[in-house]
C-alpha positions in Angstrom: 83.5 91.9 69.6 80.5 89.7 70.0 79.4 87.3 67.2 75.8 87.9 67.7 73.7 90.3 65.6 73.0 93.8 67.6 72.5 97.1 67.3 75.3 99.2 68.0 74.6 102.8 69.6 73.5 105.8 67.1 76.0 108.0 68.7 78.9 105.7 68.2 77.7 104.5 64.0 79.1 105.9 60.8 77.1 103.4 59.3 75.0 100.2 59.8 73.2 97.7 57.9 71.4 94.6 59.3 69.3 93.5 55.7 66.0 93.5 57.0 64.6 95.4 54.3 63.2 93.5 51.5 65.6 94.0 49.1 69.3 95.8 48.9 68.9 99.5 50.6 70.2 101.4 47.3 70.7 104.9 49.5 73.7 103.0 50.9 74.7 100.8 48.7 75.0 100.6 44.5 74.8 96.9 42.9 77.4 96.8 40.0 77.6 95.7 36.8 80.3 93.6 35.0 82.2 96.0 32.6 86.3 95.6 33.1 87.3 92.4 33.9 89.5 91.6 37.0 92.1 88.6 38.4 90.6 86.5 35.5 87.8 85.5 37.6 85.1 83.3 36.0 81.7 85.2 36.5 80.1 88.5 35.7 78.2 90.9 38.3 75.1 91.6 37.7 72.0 93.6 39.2 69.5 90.8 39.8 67.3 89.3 42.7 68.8 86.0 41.5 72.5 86.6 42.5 71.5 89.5 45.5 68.6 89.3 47.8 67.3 88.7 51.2 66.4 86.0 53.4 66.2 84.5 56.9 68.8 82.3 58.7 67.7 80.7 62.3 70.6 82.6 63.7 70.4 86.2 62.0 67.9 88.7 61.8 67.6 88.9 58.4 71.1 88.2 56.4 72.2 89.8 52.9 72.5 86.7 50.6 75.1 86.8 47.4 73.9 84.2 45.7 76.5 82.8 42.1 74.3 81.2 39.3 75.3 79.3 36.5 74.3 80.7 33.3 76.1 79.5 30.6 76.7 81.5 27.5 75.8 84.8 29.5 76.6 87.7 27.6 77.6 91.2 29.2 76.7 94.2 27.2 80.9 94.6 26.1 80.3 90.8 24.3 82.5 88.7 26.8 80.9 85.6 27.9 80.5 83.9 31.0 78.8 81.0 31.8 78.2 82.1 35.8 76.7 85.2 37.5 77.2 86.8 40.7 77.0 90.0 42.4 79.3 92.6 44.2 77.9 95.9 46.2 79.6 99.0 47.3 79.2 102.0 49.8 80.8 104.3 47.2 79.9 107.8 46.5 77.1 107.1 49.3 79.0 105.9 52.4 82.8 106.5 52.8 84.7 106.9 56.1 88.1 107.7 57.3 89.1 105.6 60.6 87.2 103.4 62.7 86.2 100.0 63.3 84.5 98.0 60.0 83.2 95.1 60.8 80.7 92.3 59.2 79.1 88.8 60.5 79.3 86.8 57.5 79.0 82.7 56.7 80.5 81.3 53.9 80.5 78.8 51.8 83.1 76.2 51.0 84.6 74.7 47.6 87.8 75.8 46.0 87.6 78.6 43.9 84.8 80.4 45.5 86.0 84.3 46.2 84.0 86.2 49.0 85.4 89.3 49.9 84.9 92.2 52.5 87.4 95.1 51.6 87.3 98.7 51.4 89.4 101.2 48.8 89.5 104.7 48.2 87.8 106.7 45.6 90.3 109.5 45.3 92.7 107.6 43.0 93.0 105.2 40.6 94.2 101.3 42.2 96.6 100.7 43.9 97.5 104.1 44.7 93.8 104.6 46.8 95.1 102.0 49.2 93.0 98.8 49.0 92.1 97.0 52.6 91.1 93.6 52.4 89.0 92.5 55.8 88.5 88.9 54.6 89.2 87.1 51.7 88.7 83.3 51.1 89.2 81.2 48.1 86.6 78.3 49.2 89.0 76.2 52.0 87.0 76.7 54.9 89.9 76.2 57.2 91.3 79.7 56.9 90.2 83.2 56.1 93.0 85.8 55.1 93.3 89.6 55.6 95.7 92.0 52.9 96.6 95.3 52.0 97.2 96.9 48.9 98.5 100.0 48.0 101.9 101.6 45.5 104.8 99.0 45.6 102.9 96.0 47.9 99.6 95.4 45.3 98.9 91.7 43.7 100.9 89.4 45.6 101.1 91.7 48.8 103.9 91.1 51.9 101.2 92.4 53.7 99.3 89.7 54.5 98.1 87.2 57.0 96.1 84.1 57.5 93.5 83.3 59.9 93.2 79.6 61.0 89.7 78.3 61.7 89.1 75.0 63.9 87.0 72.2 61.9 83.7 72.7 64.1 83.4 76.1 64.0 85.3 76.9 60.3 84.4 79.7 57.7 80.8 77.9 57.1 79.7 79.2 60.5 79.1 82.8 61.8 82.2 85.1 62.3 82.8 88.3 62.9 85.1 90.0 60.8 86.5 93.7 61.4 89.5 95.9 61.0 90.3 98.7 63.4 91.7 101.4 61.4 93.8 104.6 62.6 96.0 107.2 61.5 99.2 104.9 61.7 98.2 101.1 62.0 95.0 98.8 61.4 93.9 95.8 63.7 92.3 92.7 61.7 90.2 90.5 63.9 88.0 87.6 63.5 85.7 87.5 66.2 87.2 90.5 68.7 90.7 88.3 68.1 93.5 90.0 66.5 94.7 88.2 63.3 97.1 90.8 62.2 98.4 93.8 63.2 100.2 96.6 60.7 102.0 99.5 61.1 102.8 102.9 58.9 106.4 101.5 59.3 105.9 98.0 58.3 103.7 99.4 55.3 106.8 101.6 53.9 109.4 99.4 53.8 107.4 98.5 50.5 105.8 102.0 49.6 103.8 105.0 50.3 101.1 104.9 53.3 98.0 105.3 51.5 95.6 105.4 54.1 94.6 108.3 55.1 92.2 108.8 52.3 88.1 108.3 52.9 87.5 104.7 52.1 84.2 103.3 50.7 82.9 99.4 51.5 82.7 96.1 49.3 80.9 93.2 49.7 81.5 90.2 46.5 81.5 87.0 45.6 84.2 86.0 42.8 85.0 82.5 41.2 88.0 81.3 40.5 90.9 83.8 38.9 94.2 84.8 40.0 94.0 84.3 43.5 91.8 81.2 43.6 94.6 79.4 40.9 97.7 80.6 43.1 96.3 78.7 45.9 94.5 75.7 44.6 96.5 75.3 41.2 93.1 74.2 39.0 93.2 75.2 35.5 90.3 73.3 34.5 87.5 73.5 33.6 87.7 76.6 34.8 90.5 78.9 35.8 91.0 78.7 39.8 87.2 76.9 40.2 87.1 73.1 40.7 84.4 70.9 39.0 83.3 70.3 42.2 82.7 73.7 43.1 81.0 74.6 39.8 78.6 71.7 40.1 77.7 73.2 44.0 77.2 76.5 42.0 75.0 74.7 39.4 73.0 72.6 42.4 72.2 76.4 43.7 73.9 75.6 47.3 77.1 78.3 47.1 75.8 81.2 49.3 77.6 83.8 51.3 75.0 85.6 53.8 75.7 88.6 55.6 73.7 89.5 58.7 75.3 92.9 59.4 77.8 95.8 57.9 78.5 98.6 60.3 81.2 100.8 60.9 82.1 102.7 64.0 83.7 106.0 65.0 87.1 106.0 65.9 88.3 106.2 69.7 89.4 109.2 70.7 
């Protein structure tokens, strides 16, 4: 899979995004708002050109830009407080698939704690039971992305799961390609057309129920700190899961995740 931006055939696309409007296209995607509270994680979502917007990078056509703030003492409308923002998008109730190939250049940012995500889930049931499929995950070490499934008896701290080493010139701060091809009985991750982990129907129920047959809508995020973030980097302060270091990166305005493209294909025949 190349890991420069193009347009892939009409004939072949489910769906395909390359953020060269001026702002979020809201016929494909919805821009939620913090109400539950997930993993602990340190920042509410919100619907603002501060947090989601777009820009230009010398080696995109246009990128998606999900940008965290600091805004201490920020209030949602339930009364919790946060003192950072961020945003998270989904395809649901506009875009959702079954099978195919997902895939998404994205460049990341680095500092422990931050949460960028590419995933998709069902709509169908509550979760874990609508079979969660995590594309990329990082928790702010550039040196490695990861890939996960979730679903009825292998949710939270998953079996299925696999990391992706990166080399030091060409880590999770540069552009990468990351995709999942997803069929009837297995799904491919890859980083960059390279297969990073491969899962079976079989290897899935040795833990529970195959839930992935169901149509699956996309996410795109940017979490700090939580759950995941603390298992890894063991930082309880000042924040749960996000370092000093990385809330001061946050505060200086320079943690971005940019996204030049979302598309999803048709599945092979």
């Amino acid at each position: 899979m190349p890991s420069t931006s193009q347009r892939p055939s009409e004939s072949e696309t489910i769906f395909f995004d390359d953020f060269t409007s001026s702002g979020p296209d809201r016929s494909k995607w919805n821009v939620e708002i913090t109400g539950p509270v997930y993993n602990d994680e340190q920042q509410a979502y919100i619907d603002s050109a501060e947090t989601l917007y777009m820009d230009v990078d010398g080696e995109a056509n246009g990128v998606l830009v999900i940008h965290p703030r600091y805004c201490p003492g920020f209030v949602t409308p339930e009364g919790k407080a946060f003192d950072f923002t961020s945003a998270r998008i989904t395809t649901q109730g506009k875009v959702e698939f079954r099978y195919g190939t997902v895939a998404a250049r994205m460049k990341l940012p680095a500092g422990a704690g931050l949460w960028p995500a590419f995933w998709a889930m069902g709509s169908d049931k509550p979760w874990p039971q609508n079979g969660e499929i995590d594309i990329m995950e990082n928790v702010g070490d550039p040196s490695w992305t990861n890939v996960a499934m979730h679903g009825p008896g292998y949710s939270g701290d998953t079996p299925l799961v696999n990391k992706k080493y990166l080399p030091p010139e060409n880590d999770v701060t540069a552009w990468h390609v990351y995709s999942v091809e997803w069929k009837p009985d297995s799904l491919s991750f890859k980083t960059d057309g390279e297969l990073t982990y491969h899962v079976t129907r079989a290897m899935v129920e040795k833990y529970g129920p195959w839930t992935y047959d169901n149509h699956k809508f996309i996410l795109l995020n940017c979490a700090l700190g939580g759950g995941y973030p603390v298992a890894v980097n063991g930082i309880k302060s000042p924040y749960l899961g996000l370092a000093e270091s990385t809330a001061q990166s946050i505060r200086d305005g320079r943690a971005r995740v940019l996204v030049d493209w979302v598309r999803v294909m048709r599945a092979e025949n």
